[in-house]
C-alpha positions as CSV (number, residue, x, y, z in Angstrom):
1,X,47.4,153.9,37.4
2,X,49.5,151.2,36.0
3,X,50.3,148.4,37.9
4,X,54.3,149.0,38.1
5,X,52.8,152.2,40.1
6,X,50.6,150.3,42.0
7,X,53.3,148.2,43.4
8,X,55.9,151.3,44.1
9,X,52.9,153.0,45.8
10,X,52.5,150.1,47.9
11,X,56.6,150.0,48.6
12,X,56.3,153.5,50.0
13,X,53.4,153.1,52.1
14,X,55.6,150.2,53.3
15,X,58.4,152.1,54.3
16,X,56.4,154.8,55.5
17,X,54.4,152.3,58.2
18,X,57.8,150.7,58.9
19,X,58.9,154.1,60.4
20,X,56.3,155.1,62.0
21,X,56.3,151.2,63.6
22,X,59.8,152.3,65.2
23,X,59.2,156.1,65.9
24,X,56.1,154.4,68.5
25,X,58.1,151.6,69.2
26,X,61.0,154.2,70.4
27,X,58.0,156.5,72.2
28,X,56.5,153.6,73.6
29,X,59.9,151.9,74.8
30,X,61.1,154.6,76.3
31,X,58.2,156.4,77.7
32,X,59.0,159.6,76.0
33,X,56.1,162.4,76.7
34,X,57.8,165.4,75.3
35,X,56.9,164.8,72.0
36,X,60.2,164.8,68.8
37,X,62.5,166.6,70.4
38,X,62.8,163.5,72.9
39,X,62.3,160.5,70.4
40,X,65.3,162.2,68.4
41,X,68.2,161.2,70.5
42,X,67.0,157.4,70.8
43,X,65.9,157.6,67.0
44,X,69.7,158.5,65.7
45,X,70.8,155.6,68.1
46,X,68.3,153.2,66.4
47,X,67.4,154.4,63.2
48,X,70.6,153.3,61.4
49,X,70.7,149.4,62.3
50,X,66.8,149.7,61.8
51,X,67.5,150.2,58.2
52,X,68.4,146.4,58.0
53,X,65.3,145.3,59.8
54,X,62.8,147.7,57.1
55,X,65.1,145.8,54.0
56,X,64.3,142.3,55.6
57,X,60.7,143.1,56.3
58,X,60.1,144.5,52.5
59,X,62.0,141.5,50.7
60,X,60.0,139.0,52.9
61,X,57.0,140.8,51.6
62,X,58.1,141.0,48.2
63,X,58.6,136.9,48.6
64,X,55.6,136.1,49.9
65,X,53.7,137.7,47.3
66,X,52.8,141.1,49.0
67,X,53.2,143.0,46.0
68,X,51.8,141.0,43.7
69,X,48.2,142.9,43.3
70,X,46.7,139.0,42.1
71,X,46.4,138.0,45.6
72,X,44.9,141.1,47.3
73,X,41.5,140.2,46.9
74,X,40.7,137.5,49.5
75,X,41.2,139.1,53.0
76,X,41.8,136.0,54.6
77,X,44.7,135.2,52.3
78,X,45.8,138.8,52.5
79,X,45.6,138.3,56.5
80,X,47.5,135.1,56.9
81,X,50.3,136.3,54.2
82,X,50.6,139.5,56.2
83,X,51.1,137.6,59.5
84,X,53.7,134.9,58.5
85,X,55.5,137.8,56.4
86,X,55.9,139.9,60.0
87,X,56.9,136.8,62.0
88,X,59.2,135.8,59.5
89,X,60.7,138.9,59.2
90,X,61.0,139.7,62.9
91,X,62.9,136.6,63.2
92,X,65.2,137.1,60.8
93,X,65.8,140.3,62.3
94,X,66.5,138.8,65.3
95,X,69.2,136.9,63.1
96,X,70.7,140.0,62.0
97,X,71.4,142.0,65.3
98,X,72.7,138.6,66.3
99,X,75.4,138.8,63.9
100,X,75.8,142.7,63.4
101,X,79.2,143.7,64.7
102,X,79.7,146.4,67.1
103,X,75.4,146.6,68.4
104,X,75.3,149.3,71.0
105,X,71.9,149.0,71.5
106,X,69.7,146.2,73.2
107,X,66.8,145.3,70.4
108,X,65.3,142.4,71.9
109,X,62.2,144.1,73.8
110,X,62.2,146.9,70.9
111,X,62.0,144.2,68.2
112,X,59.3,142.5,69.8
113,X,57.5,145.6,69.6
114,X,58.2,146.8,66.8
115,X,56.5,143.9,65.3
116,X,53.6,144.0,67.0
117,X,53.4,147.9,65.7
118,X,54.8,147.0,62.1
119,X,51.7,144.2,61.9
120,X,49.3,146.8,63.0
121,X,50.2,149.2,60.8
122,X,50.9,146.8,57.7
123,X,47.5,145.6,58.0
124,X,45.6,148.8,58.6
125,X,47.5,150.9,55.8
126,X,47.3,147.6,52.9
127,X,43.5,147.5,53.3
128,X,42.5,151.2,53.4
129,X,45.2,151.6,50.1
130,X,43.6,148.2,48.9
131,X,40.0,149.7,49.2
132,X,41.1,153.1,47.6
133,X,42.7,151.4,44.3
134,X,39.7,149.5,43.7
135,X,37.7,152.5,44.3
136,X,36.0,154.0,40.5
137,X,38.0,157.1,41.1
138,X,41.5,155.0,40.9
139,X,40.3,152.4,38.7
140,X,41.4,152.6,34.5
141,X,38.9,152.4,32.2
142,X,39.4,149.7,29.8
143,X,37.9,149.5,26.2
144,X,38.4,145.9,24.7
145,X,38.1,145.9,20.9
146,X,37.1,142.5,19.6
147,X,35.5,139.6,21.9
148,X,35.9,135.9,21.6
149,X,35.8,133.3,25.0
150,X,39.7,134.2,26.0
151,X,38.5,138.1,26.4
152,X,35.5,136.8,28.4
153,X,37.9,135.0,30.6
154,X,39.9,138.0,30.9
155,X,37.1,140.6,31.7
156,X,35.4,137.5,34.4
157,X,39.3,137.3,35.9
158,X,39.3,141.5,36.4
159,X,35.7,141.1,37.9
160,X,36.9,139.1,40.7
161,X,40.2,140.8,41.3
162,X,39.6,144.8,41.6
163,X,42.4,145.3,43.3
164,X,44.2,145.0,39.9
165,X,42.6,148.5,39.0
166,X,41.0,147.6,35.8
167,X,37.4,148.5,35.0
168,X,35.9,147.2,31.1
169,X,34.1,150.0,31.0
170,X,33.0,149.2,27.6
171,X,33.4,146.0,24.8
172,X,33.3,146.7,21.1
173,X,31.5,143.4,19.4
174,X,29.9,144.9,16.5
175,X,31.3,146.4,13.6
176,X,28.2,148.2,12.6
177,X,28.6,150.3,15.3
178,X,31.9,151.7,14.6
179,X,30.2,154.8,13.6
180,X,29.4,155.9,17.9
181,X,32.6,153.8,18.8
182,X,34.9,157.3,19.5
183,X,32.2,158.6,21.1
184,X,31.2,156.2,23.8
185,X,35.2,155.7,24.2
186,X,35.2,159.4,25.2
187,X,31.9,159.4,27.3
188,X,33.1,156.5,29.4
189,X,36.6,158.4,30.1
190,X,38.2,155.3,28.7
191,X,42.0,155.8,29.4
192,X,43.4,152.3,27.9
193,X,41.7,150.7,25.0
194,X,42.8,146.1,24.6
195,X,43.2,145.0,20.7
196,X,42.0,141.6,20.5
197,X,42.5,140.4,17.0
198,X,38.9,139.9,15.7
199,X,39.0,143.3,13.9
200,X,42.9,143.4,13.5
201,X,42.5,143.8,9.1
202,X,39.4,146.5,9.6
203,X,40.6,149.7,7.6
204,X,38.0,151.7,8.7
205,X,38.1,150.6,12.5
206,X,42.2,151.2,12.3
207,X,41.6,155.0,11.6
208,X,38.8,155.4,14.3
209,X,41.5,154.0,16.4
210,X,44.0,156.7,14.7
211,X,42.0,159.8,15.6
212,X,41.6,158.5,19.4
213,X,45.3,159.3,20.1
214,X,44.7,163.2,20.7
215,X,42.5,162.3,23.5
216,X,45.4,160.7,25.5
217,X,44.2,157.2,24.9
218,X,46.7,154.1,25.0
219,X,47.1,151.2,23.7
220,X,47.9,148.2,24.3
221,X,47.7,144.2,22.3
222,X,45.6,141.7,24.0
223,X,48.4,139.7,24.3
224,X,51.0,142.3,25.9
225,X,47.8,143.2,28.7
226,X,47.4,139.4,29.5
227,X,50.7,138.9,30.4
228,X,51.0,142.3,32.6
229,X,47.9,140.9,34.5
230,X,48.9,137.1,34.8
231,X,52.7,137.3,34.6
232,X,52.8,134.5,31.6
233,X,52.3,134.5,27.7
234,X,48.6,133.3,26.2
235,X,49.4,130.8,24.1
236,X,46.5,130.3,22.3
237,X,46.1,133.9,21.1
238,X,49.7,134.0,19.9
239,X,51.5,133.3,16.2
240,X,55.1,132.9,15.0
241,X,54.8,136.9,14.6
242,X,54.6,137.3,18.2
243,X,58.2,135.0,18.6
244,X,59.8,137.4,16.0
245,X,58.4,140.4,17.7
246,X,59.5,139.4,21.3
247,X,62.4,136.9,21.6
248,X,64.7,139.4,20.7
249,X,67.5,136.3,21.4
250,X,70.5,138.2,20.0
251,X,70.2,140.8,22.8
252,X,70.2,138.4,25.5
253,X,74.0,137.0,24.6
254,X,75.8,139.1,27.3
255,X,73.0,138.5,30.0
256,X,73.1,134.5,29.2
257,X,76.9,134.8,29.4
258,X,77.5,135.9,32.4
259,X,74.5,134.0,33.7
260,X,76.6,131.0,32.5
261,X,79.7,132.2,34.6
262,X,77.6,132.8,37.8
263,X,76.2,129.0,37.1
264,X,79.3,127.5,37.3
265,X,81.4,129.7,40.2
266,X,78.1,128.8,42.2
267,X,77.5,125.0,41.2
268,X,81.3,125.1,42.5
269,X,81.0,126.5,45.4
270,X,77.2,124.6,46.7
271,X,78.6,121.6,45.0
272,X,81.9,121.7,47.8
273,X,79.7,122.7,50.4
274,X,77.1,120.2,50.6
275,X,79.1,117.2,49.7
276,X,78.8,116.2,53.7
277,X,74.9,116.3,52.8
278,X,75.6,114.0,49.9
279,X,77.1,111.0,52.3
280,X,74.3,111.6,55.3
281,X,71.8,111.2,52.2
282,X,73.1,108.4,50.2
283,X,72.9,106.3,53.8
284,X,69.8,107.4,54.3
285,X,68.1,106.3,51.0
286,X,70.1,103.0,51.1
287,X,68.6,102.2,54.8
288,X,65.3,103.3,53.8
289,X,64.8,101.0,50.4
290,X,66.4,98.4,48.3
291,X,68.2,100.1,45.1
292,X,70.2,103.1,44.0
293,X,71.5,105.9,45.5
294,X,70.9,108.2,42.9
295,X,67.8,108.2,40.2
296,X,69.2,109.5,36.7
297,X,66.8,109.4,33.6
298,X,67.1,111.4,30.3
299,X,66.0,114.8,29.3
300,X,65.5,117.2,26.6
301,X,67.9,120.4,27.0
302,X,68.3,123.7,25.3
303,X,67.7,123.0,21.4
304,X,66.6,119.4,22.0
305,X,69.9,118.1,22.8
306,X,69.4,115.0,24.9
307,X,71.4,114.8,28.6
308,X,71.0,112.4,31.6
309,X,69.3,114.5,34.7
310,X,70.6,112.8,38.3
311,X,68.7,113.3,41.1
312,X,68.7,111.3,44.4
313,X,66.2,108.4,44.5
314,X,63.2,109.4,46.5
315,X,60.8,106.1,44.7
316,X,61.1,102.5,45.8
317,X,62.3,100.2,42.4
318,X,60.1,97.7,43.5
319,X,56.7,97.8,41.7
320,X,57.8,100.8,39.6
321,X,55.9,101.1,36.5
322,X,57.5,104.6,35.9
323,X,54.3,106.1,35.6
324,X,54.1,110.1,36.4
325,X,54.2,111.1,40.2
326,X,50.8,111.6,41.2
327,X,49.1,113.6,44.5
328,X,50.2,111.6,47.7
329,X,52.1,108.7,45.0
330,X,53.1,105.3,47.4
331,X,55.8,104.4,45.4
332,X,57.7,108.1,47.5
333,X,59.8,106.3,50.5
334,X,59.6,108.1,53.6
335,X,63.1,109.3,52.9
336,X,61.4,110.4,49.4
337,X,58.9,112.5,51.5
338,X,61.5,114.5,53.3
339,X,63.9,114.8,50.2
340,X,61.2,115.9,47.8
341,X,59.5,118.4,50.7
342,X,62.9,119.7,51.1
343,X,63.7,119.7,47.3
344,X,67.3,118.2,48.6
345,X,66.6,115.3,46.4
346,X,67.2,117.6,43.5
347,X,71.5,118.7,45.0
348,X,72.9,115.8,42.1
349,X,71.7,118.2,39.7
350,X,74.7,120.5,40.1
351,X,76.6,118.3,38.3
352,X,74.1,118.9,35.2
353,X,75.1,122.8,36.3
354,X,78.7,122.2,36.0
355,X,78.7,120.0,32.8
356,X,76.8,123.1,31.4
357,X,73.2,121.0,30.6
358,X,71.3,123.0,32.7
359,X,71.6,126.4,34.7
360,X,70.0,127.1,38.1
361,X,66.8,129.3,36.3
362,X,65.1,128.2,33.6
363,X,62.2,125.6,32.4
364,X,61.9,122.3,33.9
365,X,63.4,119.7,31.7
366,X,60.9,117.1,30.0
367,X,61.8,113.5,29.2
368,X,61.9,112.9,25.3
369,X,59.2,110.4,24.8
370,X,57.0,112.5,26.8
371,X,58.4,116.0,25.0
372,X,57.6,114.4,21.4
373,X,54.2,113.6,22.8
374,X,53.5,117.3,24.0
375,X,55.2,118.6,20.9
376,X,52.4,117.0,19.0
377,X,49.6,118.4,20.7
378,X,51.0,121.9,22.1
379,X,51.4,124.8,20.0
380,X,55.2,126.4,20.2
381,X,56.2,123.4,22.6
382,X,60.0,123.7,21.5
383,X,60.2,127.2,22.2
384,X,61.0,126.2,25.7
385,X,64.1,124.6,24.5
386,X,65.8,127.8,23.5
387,X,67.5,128.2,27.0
388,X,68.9,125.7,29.2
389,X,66.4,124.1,31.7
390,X,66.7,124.8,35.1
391,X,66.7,123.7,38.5
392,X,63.5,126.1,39.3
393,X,61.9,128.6,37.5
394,X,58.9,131.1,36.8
395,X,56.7,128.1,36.4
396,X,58.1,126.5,39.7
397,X,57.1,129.6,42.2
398,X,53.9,130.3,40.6
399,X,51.9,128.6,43.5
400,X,50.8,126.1,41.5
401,X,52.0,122.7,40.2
402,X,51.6,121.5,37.1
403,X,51.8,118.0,35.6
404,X,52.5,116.3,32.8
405,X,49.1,116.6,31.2
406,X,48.0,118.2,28.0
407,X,46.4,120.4,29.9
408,X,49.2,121.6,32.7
409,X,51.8,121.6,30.5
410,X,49.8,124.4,28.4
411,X,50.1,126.4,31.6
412,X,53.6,125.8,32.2
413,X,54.3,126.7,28.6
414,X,52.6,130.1,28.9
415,X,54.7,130.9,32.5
416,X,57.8,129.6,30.9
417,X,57.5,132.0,27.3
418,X,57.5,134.6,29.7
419,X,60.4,133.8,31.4
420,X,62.1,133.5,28.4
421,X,61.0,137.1,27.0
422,X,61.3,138.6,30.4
423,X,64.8,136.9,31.7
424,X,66.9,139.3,33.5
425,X,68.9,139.6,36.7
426,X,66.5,140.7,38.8
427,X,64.0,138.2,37.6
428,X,66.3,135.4,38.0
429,X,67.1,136.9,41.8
430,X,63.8,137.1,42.7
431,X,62.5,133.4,41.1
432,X,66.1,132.6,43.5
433,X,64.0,134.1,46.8
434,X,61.0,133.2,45.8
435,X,62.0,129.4,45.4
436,X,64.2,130.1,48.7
437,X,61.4,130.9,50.1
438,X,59.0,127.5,49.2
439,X,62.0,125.2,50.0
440,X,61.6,126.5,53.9
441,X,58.2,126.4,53.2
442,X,58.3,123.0,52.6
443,X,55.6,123.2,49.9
444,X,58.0,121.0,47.0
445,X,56.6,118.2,45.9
């Protein structure tokens, strides 16, 4: 079971539990003992504005990471996810009755319940399915040819996360073997076989492969199964073959057109809107500390054209060394705190937007001395520069923040690569909830 199946199985089950929450929500309300034939006339009244409430509960999951099989595995985090999903959702149900035209029904005491029903079932049904797909009967076999230290991290990663459905069933190290290879692939049932590249130039291994495909066996580059599992692009394990195999740039023109339009009609429109914001702030930071209103420093931009990045000032310019924010940095003013927790310190940049230096998606701009630095050390570094950087991206809502370092910024890379394979409208509108969603979290830093 693939993990694109995985997720719409878990959709359905959603909507499944989400009706049932309302058909005992309806039964309970109303004290109905006579079984369908009385929920009926109270269902047709309800079910219709309901549909709403099922969409809001389902794209709160979907942001809060519900569907992302990575983050079954600890029940506690599953638990607390699940529980600030169904309050969330409840309230902005509450929202949407509130501004529905036309309501003939009073949802207050049935929303209430139907949460209470909805967490219930959401909980009972994700753990039972959870248990089943890790179960051997549900899990796919996988046979990884080749093994170095980045396949051992891969198979450890799998170990701990069952819930992703993968079992290594079997790991082909030695070529002196090849001979029982098809047969222990066979005996083990193994339904997806991983080609690392340690054998990639074998002749004799390549035709083994060959006469595996009549047993319904698939598959599938090391690379290409990393970045189904992880949701980024393995840097180290990658060549300039894999950027001519999978930028496929001259198909993207129409999509990065229009995303270019929708840039600037919405720049337009937040840029008019929040220009009160822009006065409230600009008193605020000049109460709080000595020094400008807004910070501006340069940055590299799509195909290492420089550009000057505004943001407002959330740093005191006293003692400044312009050193690289750090954890819990003193130099943030307490106006700095809010801005940066808020992520309103980053508005200015709609002016980047509208002068066409940036878009709202995309990688985080790097300063130059910093981006010749990383270019030095950091296999494919300018790759990043073949879009426009953003305001947030697929790095950004990945639930974890990366600095500066060596080190972080070879994560980053990896998350933005597959942003820039990947880019679409529907990743772009979820990375657009997503981010939505850690701005009212408060969780920017």
């Amino acid at each position: 079971m693939n993990q694109a199946f995985k997720k719409l199985f878990f959709l359905i089950g959603d909507i499944f539990v989400l009706h049932i929450a309302l058909a005992l929500t309806l039964f309970v309300r109303y004290r109905l003992i006579d079984g369908i034939n009385g929920i009926s006339p109270h269902w047709q009244a309800h079910w219709h504005y309901f549909i709403g409430v099922f969409i809001i509960f389902i794209i709160v999951f979907y942001i809060n990471n519900l569907y992302n099989l990575r983050q079954m595995a600890s029940v506690h985090n599953f638990i607390r996810r699940t529980l600030s999903s169904v309050i969330s959702a409840s309230l902005l149900a509450v929202v949407y009755f509130y501004i529905y035209p036309l309501v003939d029904i009073a949802p207050k005491t049935n929303l209430a319940i139907f949460a209470l029903f909805s967490l219930i079932g959401f909980l009972i049904w994700r753990r039972l399915s959870y248990l089943l797909l890790k179960s051997s009967p549900w899990q796919n076999n996988l046979a990884i040819i080749g093994y170095n230290e980045h396949v051992q991290e891969l198979v450890a990663d799998m170990q701990k996360r069952p819930g992703l459905g993968y079992q290594t069933a079997l790991i082909f190290k030695d070529i002196n073997e090849l001979q029982e290879l098809q047969q222990r692939i066979i005996e083990k049932n193994i339904r997806t076989i991983i080609l690392a590249d340690d054998f990639n130039a074998n002749t004799a291994l390549r035709q083994t492969l060959f006469s595996l495909l009549r047993h319904q066996v698939s598959f599938i580059s090391f690379t290409d199964f990393y970045e189904q599992v992880n949701g980024k692009v393995p840097v180290e394990n990658i060549n300039q073959n894999w950027f001519l195999e999978n930028l496929a740039e001259g198909e993207k023109n129409y999509f990065d057109f229009a995303k270019k339009s929708f840039d600037y009609i919405l720049a337009s429109i937040f840029f008019l809107i929040s220009l009160p914001f822009w006065i409230i702030i600009s008193i605020l930071i000049k109460l709080n500390s000595a020094g400008p209103i807004f910070f501006t420093q340069m940055r590299v931009g799509k195909n290492g054209r420089l550009f000057k990045l505004y943001k407002f000032r959330t740093m005191r310019v006293h003692d400044n060394d312009g050193a690289i924010t750090a954890v819990n940095d003193k130099r943030v003013t307490l106006v700095g705190k809010l801005l940066r927790s808020t992520r309103l310190d980053e508005i200015p940049q709609l002016i980047n937007i509208l002068k066409g230096q940036m878009s709202f998606i995309g990688p985080r701009p790097e300063r130059p001395e910093l981006s010749e630095k990383l270019e030095a050390i950091i296999p494919f570094y300018t790759t990043r520069l073949l879009i426009k950087p953003g305001i947030s991206g697929w790095d950004q809502i990945s639930g974890e923040y990366h600095s500066a370092t060596p080190e972080d910024t070879m994560k980053k890379l990896q998350n933005d690569l597959y942003y820039i394979k990947h880019r679409s409208v529907y990743l772009d509108f979820s990375i657009i909830l997503k981010t939505v969603a850690t701005v009212l979290g408060r969780r920017g830093r």
